[in-house]
N, C-alpha and C positions, 0 to 999 in steps of 0.2 A: 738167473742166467743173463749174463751179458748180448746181448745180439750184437751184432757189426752191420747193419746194414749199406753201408756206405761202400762193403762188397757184392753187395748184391748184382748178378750178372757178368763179376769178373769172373778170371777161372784164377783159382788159389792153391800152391803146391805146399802138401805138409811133409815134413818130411820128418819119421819116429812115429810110432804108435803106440807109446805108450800111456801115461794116467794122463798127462797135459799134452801129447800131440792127436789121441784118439779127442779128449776133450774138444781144442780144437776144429778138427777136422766135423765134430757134430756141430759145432755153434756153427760154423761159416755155412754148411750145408744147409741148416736150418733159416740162417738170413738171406739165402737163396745166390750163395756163389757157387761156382763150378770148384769142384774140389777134389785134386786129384791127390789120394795119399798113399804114402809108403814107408815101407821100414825096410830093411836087409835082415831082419829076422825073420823064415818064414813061418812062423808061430805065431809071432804080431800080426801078419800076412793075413794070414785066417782066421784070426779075430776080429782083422779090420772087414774084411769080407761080410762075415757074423756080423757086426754091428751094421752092415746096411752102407759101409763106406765104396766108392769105387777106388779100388787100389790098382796102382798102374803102377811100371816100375819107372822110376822119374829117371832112370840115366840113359832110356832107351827113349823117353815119350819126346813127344813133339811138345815143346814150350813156348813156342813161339809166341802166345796169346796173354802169356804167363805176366800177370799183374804183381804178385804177391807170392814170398817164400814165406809160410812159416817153420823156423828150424825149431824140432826138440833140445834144450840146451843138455841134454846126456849126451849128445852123439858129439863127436870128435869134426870139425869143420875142416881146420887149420892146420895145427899141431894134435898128436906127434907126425899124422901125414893128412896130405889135403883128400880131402873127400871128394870123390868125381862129380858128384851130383851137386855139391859144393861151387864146385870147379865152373860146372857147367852153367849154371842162373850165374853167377856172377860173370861171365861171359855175355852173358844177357844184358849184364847193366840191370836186374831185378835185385832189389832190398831183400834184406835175408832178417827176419826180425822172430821174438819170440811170444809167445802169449802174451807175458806181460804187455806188449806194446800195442795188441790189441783192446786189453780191457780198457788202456788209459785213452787211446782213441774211441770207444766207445761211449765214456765215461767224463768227458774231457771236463767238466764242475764239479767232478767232487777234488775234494782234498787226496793227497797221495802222500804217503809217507816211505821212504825207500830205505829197508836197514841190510846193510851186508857186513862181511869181516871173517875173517878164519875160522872165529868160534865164535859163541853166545847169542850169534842171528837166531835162532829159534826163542830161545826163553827174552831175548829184549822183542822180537814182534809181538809174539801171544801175551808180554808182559804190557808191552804199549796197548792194544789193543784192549785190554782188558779194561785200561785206565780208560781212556776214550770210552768204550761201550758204557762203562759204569756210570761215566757222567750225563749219558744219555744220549751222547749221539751216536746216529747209525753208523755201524763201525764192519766190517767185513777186511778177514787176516786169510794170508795164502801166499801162491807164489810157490817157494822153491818148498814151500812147507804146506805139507797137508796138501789145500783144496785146493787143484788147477786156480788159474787166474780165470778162466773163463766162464767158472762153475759159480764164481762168487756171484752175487746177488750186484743187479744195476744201481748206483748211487747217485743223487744229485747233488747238488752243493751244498747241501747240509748234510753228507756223508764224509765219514774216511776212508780209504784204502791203507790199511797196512800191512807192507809186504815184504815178505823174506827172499833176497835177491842172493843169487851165487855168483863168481864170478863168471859160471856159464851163459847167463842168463844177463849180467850186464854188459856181455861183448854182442848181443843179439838185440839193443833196445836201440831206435831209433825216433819216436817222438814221446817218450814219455818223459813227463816232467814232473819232477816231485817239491810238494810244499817246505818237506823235513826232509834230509837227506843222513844217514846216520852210517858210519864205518867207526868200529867196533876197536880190530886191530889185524893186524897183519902177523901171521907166521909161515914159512915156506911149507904148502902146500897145489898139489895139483897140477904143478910145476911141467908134468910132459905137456899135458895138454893146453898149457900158453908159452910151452917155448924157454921157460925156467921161469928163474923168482924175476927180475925186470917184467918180462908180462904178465904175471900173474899180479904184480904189485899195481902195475899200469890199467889191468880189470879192474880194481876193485878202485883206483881214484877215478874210475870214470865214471861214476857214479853222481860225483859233484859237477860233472860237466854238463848234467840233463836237469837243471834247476828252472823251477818257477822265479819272477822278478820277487824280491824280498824272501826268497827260502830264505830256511837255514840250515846251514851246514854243522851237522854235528861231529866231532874229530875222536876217538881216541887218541891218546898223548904215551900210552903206555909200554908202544913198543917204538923203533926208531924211524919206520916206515909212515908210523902216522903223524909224527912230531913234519917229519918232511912235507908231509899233502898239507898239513894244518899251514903249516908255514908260507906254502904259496898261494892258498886260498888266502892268506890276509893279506898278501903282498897283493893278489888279484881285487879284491874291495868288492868283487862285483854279489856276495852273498852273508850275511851275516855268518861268523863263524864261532864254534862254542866250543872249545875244549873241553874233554874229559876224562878222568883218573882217578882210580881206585888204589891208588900207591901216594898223591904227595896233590896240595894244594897247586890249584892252576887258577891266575890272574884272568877275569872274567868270564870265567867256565865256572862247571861242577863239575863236585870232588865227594868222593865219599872215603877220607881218610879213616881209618878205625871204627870204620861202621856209620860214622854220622855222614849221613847226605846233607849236604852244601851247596848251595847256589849264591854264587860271587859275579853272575851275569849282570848286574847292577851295581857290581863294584861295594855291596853293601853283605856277602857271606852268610847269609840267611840260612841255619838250621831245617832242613825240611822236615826229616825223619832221623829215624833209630833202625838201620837195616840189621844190625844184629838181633833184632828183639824178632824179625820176620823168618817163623821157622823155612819158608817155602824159598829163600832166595840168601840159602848159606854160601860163604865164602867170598872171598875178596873179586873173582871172578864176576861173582852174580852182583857185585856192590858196582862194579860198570857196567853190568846193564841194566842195573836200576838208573845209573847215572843218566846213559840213553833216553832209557822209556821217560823220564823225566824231562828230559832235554826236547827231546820230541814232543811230547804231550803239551807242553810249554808252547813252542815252534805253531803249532797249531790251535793255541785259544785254549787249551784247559787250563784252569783257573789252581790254583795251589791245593788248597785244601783236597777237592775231588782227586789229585793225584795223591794225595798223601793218601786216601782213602781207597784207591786204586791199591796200591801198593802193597798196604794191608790186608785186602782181601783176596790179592792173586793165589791160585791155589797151587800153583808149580804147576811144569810142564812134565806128561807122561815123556816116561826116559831118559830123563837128565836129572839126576840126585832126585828121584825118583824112592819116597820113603812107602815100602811098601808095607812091613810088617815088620813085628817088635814079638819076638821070643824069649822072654824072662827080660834078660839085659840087653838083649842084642838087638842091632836094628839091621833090616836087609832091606839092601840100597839099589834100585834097578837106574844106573848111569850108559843104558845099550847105547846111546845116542854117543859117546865118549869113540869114536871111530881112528883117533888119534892119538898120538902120546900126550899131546898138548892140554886136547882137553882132558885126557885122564890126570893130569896134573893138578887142572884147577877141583877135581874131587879129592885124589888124595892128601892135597894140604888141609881140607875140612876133614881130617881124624886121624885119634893118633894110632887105634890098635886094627887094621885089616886085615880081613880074609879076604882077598883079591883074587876073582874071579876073571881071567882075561884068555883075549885070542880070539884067532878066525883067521881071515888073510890078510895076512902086517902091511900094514904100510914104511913108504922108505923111508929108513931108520931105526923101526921097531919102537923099542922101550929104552934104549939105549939115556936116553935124557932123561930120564924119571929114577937115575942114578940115587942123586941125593936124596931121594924120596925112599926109599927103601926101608931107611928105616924104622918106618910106619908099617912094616907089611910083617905080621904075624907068620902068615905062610901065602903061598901063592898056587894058582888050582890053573891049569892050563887045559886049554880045546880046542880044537882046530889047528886049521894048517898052521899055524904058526907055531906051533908048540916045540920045535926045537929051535928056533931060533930065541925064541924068548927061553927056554930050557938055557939054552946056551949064556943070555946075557945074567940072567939070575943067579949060577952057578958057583957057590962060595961066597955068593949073597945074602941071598934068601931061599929059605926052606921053601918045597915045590915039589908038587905034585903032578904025573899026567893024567888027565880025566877021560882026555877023547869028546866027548861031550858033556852038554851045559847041564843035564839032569843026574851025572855024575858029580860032577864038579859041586853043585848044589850041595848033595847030599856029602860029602867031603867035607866041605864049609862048613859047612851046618853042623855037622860031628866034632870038628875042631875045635867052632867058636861056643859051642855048647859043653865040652867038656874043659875048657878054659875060663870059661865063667868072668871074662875081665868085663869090667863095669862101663857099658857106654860101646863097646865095641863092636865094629861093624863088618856084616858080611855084605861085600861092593862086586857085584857086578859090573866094572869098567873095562872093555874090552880092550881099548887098544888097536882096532882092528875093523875092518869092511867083514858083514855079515854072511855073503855069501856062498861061504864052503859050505854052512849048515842051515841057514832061513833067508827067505825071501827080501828078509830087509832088515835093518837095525830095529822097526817096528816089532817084528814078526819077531826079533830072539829076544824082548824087553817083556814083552807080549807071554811069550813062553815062561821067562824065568818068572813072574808074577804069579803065573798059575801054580810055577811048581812050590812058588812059595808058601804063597794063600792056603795050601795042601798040606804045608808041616804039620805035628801037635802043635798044639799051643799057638799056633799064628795067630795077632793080634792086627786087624787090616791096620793100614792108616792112610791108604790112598784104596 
């Protein structure tokens, strides 16, 4: 656990109580600050209570004393309306900052690696991180994924941080600075909550603006939002910068064109690896965030080979092509983590015959763009609130089914792709969709359909 002592005897407002602001709110207690927290949930309320927290409610308390916010990045500040308690510290003239900018303050020698982008932030951290750990240095991954920042373990300058940053979480940092800086790509998402795509796009380049002297700036090039950041980060000089692409060769970046990774940062196109030969990081998607982890791992002193060896032995990330089990022919694919149309695209281009398992509460636009994709979908098994709206886009498309739920839907799949018998064919759980109508989290319904799998005849594990 991180301590902050450099709070000690201030008084510190938290403000969310849930996995990263209850975390929080124990560390600062712990390093002996005054710590007043609250949520507007009263559910979190009484938990924070339980937990030994004093909860006060911040839009009535006296702040006067008030050194330090820290904000949960779930809760809404700004956009789509301002938050009173919000409102009110910045009245103050008090910094509104998130965990993250604690650990890094606490921590301020180790190395820090910062990956954000619309998709692929999870599998390029735990992919980075893995490489780093393997080659033996102390390595600790979090942030918007998995562990609070403040649960992670203290590092010194023979340690990494590397962390999975949203764009909620980069509008809340104020002195962290990162050695590798890495954005992914851009696609319009989350859009109320910064105001449309301009601020949402404006989150995520501000990531390069919190650099250590000699970072480097790693770019995706793939969409035309990143081609733009990349472009002023060189015309700015002030960070090395790396382009990278999983679609077409880039002049002193990596490329992993048709599967071979590429490093042309020395002007010299050096062969890395063979990413199609790496069952755990299928598809063109996962071939730029190999490109990252790569880019990165680089960025901070890992030496070639050890990444090449990294690479090789990452086991995938639970919930994102997610190979759970294999019945006769078929493989069933747990992708919960696919919360979008976008990323459910980069799974459906990895095969050609689907039983597509999708739904829960759509986000805006639906399925609408995974048009051309269609043609890969055997038949389609719908649950959750969404289910007439994707009912609706499917319709004179693809064959579909209502299930209501995912232990239905399963069993559905299961029967279809089982009495189809097509060779290589896959039952995918890609939702499309926020978890909520039916589990606690994309965790909790990945979670589920895994069990219900493992429980066929004949399941063969493979995670």
């Amino acid at each position: 656990m991180a301590l902050v002592p450099f709070l000690q005897g201030k008084t510190v407002a938290v403000m969310g109580l849930g996995k990263s602001g209850t975390s929080a709110a124990r560390v600062l207690a712990e390093s002996g600050a005054r710590v007043l927290a609250w949520d507007d949930n009263p559910a979190a309320q009484a938990t924070g209570r339980d937990n030994g927290l004093t909860v006060t409610d911040l839009a009535t308390a006296d702040l006067s004393d008030l050194t330090l916010m820290v904000w949960s990045p779930g809760i809404p500040h700004t956009h789509p309306r301002v938050h009173p308690v919000a409102e009110k510290v910045r009245r103050l003239g008090v910094k509104m900052v998130c965990d993250i900018d604690l650990l890094a303050r606490a921590n301020p020698e180790a190395q820090v690696i910062g990956i954000t982008g619309t998709n692929g932030k999870s599998t390029t951290t735990t992919l980075t991180a893995h490489i780093i750990n393997e080659s033996g240095r102390p390595t600790a991954a979090g942030g918007n994924l998995g562990t609070p920042a403040l649960d992670l373990p203290a590092l010194d300058r023979t340690g990494t941080y590397v962390l999975e940053l949203s764009s909620y979480q980069l509008e809340l940092l104020d002195r962290t600075a990162f050695d590798a800086a890495v954005l992914l790509n851009i696609t319009p998402d989350h859009l109320a909550r910064h105001g449309g795509l301009e601020g949402y796009v404006a989150a995520k380049a501000s990531l390069f603006e919190r650099m250590r002297k000699d970072a480097t700036a790693i770019v995706g090039v793939d969409d035309s939002h990143g081609q733009d950041i990349c472009a002023r980060l060189r015309q700015t000089g002030h960070v090395k910068v790396v382009p990278i692409s999983a679609v077409r060769p880039v002049a002193g970046g990596i490329f992993a064109v048709d599967g071979a990774l590429v490093d042309d940062t020395d002007g010299q196109a050096r062969q890395i690896a063979a990413l199609r030969t790496l069952p755990h990081l299928p598809g063109r998607h996962n071939w730029q965030n190999a490109c990252a982890a790569y880019g990165a791992a680089r960025a901070v002193g890992i030496d070639i080979e050890a990444i090449g060896e990294g690479l090789a032995s990452y086991p995938g990330l639970a919930h994102r092509q997610e190979l759970i089990a294999r019945i006769g022919g078929i493989a069933y694919v747990n992708d919960s983590k696919a919360t979008n149309a976008d990323a459910v695209e980069k799974a459906l281009v990895c095969y050609d015959d689907i039983y597509w398992i999708l739904g829960g509460q759509a986000k805006e636009g639906g399925i609408v763009s995974l048009d051309p994709l269609f043609g890969r979908i055997r038949k389609a098994f719908l649950i959750g609130d969404a289910t007439e709206e994707f009912a609706r886009t499917l319709d004179g498309k693809v064959a579909f089914e209502r299930c209501v739920t995912l232990a239905t839907a399963l069993a559905r799949a299961h029967a279809a792709a089982q009495a189809d018998a097509i060779a290589d064919a896959v039952v995918l759980l890609s939702p499309a969709c926020a978890s909520w109508d039916q589990f606690t989290s994309f965790e909790h319904r990945g979670d589920v359909f895994r069990q219900l799998v493992t429980a066929l005849p004949g399941a063969r594990r493979c995670a």
